[in-house]
Structure formats: C-alpha cells, structure tokens
Biopython code that builds the backbone (N, CA, C, O; Angstrom):
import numpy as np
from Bio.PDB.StructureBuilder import StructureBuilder

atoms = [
    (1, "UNK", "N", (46.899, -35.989, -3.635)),
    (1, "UNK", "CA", (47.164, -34.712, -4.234)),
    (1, "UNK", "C", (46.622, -33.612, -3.333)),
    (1, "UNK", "O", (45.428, -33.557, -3.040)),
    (2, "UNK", "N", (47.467, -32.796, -2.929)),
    (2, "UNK", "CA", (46.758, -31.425, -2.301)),
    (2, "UNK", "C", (47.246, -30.441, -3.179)),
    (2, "UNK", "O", (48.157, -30.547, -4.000)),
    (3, "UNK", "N", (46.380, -29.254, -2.855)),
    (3, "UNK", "CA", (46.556, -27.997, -3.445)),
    (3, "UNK", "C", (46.457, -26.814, -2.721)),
    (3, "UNK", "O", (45.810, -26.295, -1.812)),
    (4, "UNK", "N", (47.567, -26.553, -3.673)),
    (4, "UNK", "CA", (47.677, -24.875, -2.668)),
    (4, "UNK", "C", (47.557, -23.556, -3.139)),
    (4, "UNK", "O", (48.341, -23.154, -3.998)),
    (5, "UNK", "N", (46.597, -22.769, -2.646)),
    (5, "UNK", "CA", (46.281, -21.905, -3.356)),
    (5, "UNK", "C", (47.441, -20.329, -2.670)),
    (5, "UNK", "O", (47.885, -19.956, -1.585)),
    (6, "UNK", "N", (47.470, -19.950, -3.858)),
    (6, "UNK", "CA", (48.416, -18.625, -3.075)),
    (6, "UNK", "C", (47.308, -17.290, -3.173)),
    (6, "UNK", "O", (46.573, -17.168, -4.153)),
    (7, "UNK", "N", (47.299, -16.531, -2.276)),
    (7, "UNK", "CA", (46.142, -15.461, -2.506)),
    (7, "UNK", "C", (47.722, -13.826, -2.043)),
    (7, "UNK", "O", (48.466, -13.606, -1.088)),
    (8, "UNK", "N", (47.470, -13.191, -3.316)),
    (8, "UNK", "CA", (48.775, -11.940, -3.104)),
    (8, "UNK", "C", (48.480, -11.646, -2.183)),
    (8, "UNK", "O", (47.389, -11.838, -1.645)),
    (9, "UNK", "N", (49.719, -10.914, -1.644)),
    (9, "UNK", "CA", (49.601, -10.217, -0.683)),
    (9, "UNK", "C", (48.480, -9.051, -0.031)),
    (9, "UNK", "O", (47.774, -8.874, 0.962)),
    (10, "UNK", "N", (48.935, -8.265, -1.612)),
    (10, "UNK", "CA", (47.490, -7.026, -1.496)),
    (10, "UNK", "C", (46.432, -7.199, -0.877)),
    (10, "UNK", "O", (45.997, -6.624, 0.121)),
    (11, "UNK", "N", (45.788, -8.460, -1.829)),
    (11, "UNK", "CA", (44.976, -8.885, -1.148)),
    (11, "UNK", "C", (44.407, -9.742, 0.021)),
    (11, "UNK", "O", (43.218, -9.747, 0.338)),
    (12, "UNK", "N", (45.471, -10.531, 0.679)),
    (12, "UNK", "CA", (45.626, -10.996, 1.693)),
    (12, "UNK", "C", (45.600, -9.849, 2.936)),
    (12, "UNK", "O", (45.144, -10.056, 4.061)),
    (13, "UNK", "N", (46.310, -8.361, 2.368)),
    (13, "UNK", "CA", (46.492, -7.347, 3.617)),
    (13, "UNK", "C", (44.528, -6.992, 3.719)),
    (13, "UNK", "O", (44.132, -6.876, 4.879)),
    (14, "UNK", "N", (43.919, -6.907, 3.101)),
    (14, "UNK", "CA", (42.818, -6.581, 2.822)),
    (14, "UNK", "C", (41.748, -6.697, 3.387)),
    (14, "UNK", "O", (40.796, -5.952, 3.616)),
    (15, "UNK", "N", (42.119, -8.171, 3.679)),
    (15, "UNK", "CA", (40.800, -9.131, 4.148)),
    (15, "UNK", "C", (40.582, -9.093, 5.525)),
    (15, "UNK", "O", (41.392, -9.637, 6.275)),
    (16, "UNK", "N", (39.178, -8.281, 6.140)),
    (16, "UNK", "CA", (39.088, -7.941, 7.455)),
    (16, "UNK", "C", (38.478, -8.618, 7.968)),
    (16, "UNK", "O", (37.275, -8.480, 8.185)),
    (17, "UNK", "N", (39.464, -9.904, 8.424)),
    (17, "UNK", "CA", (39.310, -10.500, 9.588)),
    (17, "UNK", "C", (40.789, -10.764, 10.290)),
    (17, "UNK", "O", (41.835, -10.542, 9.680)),
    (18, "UNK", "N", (40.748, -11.230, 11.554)),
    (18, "UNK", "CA", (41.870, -11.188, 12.529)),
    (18, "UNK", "C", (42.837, -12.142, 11.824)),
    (18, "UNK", "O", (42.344, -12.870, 10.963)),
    (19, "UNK", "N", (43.806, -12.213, 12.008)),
    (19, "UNK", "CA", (45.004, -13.453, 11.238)),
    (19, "UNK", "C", (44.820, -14.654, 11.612)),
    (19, "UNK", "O", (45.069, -15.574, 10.834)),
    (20, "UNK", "N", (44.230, -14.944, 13.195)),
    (20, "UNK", "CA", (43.743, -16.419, 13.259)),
    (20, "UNK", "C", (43.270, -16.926, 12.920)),
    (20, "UNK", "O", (43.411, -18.149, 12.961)),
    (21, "UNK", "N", (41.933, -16.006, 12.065)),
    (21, "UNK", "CA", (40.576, -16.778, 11.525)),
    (21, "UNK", "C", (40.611, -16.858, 10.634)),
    (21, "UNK", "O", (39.658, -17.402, 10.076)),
    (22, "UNK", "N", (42.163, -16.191, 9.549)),
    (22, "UNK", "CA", (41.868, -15.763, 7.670)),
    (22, "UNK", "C", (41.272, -17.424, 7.121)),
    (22, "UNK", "O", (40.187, -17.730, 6.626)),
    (23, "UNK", "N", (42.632, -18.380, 7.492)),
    (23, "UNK", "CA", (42.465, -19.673, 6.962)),
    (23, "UNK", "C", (41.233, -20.761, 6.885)),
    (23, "UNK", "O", (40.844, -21.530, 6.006)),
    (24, "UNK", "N", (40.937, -20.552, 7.811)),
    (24, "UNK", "CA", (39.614, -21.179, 8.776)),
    (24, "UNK", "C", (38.237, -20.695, 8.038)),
    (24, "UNK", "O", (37.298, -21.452, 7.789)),
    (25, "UNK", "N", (38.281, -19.384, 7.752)),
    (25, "UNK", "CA", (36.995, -18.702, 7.020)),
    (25, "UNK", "C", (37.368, -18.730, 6.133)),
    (25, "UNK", "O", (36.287, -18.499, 5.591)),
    (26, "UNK", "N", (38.316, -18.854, 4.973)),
    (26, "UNK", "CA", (38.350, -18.800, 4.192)),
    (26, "UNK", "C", (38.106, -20.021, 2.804)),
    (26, "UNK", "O", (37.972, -19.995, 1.580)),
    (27, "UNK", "N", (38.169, -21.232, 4.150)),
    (27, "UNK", "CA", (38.411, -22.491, 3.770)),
    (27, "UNK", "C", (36.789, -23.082, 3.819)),
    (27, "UNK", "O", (36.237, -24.042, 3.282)),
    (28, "UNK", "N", (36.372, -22.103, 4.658)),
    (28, "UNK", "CA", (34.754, -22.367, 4.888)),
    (28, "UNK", "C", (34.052, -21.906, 4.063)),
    (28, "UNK", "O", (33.087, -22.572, 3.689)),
    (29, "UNK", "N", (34.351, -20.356, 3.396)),
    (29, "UNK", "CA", (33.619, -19.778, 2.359)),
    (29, "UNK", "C", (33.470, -20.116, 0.734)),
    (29, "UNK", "O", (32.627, -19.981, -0.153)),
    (30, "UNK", "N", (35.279, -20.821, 0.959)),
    (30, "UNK", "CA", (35.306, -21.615, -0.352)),
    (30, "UNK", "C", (34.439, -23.035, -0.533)),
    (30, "UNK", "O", (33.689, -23.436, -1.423)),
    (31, "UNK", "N", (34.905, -23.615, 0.756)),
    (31, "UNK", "CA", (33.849, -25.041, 0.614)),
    (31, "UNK", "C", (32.118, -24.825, 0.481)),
    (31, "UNK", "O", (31.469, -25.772, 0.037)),
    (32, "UNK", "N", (31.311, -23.375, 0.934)),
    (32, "UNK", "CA", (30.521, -23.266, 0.803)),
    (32, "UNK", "C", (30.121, -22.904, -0.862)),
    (32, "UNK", "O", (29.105, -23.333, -1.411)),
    (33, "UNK", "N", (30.651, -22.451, -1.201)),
    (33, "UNK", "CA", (30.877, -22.107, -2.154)),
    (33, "UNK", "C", (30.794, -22.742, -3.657)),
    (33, "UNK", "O", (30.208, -22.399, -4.684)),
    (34, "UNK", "N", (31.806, -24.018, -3.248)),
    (34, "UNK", "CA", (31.741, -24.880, -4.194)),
    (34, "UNK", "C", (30.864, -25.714, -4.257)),
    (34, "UNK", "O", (30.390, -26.138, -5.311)),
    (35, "UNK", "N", (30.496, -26.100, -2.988)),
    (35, "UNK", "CA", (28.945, -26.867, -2.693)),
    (35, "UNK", "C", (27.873, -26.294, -3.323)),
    (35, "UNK", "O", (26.937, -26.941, -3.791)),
    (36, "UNK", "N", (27.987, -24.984, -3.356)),
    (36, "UNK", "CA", (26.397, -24.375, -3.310)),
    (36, "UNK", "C", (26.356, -24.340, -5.348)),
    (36, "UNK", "O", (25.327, -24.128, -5.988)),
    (37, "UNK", "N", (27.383, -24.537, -5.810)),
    (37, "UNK", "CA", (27.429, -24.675, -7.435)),
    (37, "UNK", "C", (27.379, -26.267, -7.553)),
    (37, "UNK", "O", (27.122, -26.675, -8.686)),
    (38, "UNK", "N", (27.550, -27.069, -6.730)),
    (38, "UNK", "CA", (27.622, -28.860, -6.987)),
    (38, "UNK", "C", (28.931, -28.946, -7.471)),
    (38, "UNK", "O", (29.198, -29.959, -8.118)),
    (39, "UNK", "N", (29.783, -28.132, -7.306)),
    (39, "UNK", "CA", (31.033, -28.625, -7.774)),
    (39, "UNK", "C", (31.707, -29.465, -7.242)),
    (39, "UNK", "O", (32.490, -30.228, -7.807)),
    (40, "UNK", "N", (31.310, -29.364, -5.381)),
    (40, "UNK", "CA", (32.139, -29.984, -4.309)),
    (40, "UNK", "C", (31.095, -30.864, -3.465)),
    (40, "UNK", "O", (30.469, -30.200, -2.639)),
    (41, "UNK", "N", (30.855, -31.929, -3.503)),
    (41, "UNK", "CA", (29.587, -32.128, -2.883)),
    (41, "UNK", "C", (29.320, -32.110, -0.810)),
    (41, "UNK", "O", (30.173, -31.826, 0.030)),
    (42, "UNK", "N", (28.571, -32.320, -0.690)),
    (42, "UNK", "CA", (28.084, -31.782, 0.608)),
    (42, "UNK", "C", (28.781, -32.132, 2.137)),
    (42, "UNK", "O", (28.884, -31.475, 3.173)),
    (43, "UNK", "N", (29.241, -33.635, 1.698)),
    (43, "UNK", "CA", (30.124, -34.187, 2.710)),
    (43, "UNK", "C", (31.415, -33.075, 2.446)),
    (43, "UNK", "O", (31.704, -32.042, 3.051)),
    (44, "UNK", "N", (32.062, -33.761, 1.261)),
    (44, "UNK", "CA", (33.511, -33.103, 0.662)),
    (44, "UNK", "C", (33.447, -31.572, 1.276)),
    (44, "UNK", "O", (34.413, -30.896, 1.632)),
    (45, "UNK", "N", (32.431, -31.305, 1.298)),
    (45, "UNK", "CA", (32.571, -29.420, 1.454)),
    (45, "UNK", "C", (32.826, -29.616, 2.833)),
    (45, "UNK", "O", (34.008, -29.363, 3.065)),
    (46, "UNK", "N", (32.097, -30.022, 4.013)),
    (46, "UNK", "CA", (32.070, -30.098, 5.199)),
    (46, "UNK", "C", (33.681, -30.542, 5.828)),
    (46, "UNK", "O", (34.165, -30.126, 6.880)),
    (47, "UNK", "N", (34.190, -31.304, 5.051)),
    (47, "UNK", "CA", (35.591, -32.065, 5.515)),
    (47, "UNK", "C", (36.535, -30.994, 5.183)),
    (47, "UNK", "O", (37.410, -30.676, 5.988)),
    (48, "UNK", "N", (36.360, -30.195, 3.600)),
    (48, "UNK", "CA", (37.255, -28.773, 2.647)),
    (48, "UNK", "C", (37.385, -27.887, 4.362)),
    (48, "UNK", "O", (38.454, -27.648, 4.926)),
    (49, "UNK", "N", (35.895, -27.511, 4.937)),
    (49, "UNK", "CA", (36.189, -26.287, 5.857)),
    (49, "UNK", "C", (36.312, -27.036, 7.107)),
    (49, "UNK", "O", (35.653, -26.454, 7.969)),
    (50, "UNK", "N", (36.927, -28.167, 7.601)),
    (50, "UNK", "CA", (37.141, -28.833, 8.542)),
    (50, "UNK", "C", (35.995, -28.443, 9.735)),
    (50, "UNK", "O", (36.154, -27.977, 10.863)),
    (51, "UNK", "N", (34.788, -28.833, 9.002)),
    (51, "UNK", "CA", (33.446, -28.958, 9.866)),
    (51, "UNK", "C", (32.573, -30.095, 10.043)),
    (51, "UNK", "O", (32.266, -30.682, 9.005)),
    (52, "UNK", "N", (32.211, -30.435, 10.885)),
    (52, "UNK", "CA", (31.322, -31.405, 11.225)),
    (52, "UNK", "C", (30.335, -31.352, 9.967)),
    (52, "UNK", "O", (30.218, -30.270, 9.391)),
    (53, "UNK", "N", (29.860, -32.090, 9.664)),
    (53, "UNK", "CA", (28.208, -32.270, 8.952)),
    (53, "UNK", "C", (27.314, -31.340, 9.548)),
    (53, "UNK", "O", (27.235, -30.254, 8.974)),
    (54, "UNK", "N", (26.512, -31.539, 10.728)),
    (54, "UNK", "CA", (25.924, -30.318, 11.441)),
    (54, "UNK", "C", (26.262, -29.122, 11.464)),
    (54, "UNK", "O", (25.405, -28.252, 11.618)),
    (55, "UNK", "N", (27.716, -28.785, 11.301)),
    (55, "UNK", "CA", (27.789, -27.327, 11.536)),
    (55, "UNK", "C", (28.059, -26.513, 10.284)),
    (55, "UNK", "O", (27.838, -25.323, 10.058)),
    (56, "UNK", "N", (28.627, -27.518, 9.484)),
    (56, "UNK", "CA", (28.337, -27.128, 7.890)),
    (56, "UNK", "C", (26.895, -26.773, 7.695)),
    (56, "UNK", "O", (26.454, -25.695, 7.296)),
    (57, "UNK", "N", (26.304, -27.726, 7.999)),
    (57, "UNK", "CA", (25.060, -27.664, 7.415)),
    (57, "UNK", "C", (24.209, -25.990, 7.796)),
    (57, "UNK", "O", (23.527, -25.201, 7.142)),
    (58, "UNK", "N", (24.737, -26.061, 9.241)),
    (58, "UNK", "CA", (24.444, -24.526, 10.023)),
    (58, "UNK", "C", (24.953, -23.720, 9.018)),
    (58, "UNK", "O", (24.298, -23.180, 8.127)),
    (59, "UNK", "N", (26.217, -23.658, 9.208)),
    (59, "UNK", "CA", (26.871, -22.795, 8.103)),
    (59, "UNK", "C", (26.526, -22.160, 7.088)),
    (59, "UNK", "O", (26.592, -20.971, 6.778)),
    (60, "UNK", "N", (25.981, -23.470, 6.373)),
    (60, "UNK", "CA", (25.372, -23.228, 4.586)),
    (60, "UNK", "C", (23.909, -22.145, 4.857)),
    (60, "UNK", "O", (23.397, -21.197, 4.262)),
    (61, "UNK", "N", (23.608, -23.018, 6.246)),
    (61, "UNK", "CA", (21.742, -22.253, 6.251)),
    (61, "UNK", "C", (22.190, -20.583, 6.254)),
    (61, "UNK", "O", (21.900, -19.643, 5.513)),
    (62, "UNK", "N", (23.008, -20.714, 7.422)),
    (62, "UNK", "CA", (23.046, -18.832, 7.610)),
    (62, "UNK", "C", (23.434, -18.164, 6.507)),
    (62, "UNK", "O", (23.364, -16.936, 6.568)),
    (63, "UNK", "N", (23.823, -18.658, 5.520)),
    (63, "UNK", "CA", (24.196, -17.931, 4.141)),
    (63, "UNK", "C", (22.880, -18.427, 3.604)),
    (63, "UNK", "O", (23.115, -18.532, 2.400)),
    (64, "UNK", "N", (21.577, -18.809, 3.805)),
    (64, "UNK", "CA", (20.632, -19.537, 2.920)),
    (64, "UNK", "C", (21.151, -20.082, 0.888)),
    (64, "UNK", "O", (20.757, -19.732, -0.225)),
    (65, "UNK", "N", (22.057, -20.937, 1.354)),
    (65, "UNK", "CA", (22.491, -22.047, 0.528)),
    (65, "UNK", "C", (22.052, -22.984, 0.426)),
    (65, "UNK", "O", (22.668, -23.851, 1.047)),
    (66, "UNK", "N", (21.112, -23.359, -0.150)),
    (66, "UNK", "CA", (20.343, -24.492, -0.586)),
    (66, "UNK", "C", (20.936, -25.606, -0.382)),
    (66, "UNK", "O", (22.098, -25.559, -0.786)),
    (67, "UNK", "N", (20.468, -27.212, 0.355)),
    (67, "UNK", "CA", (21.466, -27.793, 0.136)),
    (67, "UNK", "C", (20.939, -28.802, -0.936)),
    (67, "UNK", "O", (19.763, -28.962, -1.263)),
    (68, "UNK", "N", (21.739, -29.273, -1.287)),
    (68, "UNK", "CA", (21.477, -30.097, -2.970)),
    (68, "UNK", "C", (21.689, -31.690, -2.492)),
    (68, "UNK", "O", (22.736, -32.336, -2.434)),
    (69, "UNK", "N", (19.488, -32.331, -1.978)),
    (69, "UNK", "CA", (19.614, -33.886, -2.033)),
    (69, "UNK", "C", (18.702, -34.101, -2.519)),
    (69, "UNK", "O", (17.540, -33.701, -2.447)),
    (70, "UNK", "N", (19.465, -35.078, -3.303)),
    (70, "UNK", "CA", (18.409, -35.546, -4.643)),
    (70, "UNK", "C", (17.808, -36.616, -4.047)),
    (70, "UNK", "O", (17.892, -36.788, -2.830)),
    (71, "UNK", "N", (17.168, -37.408, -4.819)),
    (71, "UNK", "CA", (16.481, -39.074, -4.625)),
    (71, "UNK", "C", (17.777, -39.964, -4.679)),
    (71, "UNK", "O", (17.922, -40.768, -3.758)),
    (72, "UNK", "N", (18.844, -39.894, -5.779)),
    (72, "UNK", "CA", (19.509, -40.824, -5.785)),
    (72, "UNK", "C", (20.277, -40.609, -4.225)),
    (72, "UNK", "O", (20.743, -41.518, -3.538)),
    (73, "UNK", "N", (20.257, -39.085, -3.878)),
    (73, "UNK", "CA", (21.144, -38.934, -2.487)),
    (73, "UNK", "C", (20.309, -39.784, -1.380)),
    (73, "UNK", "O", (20.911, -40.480, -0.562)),
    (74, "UNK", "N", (18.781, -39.684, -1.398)),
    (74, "UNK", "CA", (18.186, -40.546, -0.709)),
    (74, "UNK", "C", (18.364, -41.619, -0.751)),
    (74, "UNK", "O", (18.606, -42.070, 0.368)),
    (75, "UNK", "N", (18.381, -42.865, -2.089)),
    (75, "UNK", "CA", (18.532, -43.448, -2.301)),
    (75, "UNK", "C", (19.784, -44.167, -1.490)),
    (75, "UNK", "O", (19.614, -45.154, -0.774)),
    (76, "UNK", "N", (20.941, -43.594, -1.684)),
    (76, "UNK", "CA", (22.518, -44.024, -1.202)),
    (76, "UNK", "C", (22.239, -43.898, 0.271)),
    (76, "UNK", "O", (22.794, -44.676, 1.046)),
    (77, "UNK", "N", (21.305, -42.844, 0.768)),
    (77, "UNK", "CA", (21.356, -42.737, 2.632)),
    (77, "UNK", "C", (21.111, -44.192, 2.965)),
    (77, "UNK", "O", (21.924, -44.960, 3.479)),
    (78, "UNK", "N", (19.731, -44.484, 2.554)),
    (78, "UNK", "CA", (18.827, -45.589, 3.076)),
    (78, "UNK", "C", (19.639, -47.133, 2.523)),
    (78, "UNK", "O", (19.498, -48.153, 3.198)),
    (79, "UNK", "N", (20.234, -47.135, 1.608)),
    (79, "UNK", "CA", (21.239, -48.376, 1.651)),
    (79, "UNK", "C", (22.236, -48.062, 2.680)),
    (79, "UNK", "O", (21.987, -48.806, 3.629)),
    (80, "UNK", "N", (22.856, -47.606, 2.847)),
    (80, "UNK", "CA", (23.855, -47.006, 3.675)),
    (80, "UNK", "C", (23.434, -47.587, 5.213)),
    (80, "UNK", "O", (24.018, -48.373, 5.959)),
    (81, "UNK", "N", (22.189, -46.865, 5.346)),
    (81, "UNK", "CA", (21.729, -47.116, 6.830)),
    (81, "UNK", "C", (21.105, -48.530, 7.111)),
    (81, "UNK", "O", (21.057, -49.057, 8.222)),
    (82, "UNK", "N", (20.563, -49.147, 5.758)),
    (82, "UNK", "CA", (20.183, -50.255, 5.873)),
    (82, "UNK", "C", (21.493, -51.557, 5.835)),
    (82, "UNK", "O", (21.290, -52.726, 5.509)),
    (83, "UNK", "N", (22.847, -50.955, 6.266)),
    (83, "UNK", "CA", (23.679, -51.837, 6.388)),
    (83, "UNK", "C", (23.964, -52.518, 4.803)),
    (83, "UNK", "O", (24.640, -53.541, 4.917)),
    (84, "UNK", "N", (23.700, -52.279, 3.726)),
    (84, "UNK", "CA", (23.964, -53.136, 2.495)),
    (84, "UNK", "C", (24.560, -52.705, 1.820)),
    (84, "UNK", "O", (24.847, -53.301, 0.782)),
]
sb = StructureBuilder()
sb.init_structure("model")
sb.init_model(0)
sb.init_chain("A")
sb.init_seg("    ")
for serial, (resi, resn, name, xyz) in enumerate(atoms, 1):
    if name == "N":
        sb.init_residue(resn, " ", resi, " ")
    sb.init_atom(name, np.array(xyz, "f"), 0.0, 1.0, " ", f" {name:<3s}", serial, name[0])
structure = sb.get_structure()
C-alpha cells in the first residue's frame, strides 16, 4: 500500500524552498515528525525521508527531537546483535 498525499496548490506555491528540495524536505519533516509523536518509529522514519540511520538521527538532533529507546528497544538491539 502506498500513499499519496496531495498538498493544494496555494499552498504548495508558498513553501520557500527551491522545487528540487520541496519533496525531499518535506518527506523528512514529516518522517521527523511522526517519529518525534511515536507514531512512526525510528527506523520507519529514517527509510519515510529516504535517510540513512545516521543522518536521520543527525537530522532529528538539529531539530532537538528526542529520540524514543526504550529497554524493550534495548532489549530487541542486543538479541539482534547477539545473532538469535
């Protein structure tokens, strides 16, 4: 399933940034966005604004967006890394 969001025109003329970057930032501000409420979680957000893990993570800091890891998130790393 994908989704597509339509944003009017009006407001599409609006938005001051260059036309190359509307999609790109916009896709970044939303994935930050939804992350920073737990709606979208932290990987998912990073893949939403087609960013690395690291540069998301950059991303989120320069907006100081908390990032949200719990124990159970610990929990899932260290199986993960422990191969099981």
């Amino acid at each position: 399933m994908a989704i597509r969001l339509v944003i009017p025109e009006a407001v599409a003329g609006s938005i001051r940034l260059p036309l190359p970057e509307v999609e790109k930032r916009l896709l970044a501000e939303l994935s930050a966005a939804l992350n920073a409420q737990e709606i979208l979680s932290f990987g998912k957000a990073a893949e939403l604004a087609n960013l690395s893990r690291y540069a998301f993570a950059d991303f989120i800091g320069e907006r100081n967006i908390p990032r949200h890891y719990s124990e159970e998130n610990l929990a899932q790393d260290l199986h993960y890394a422990g191969g099981q």
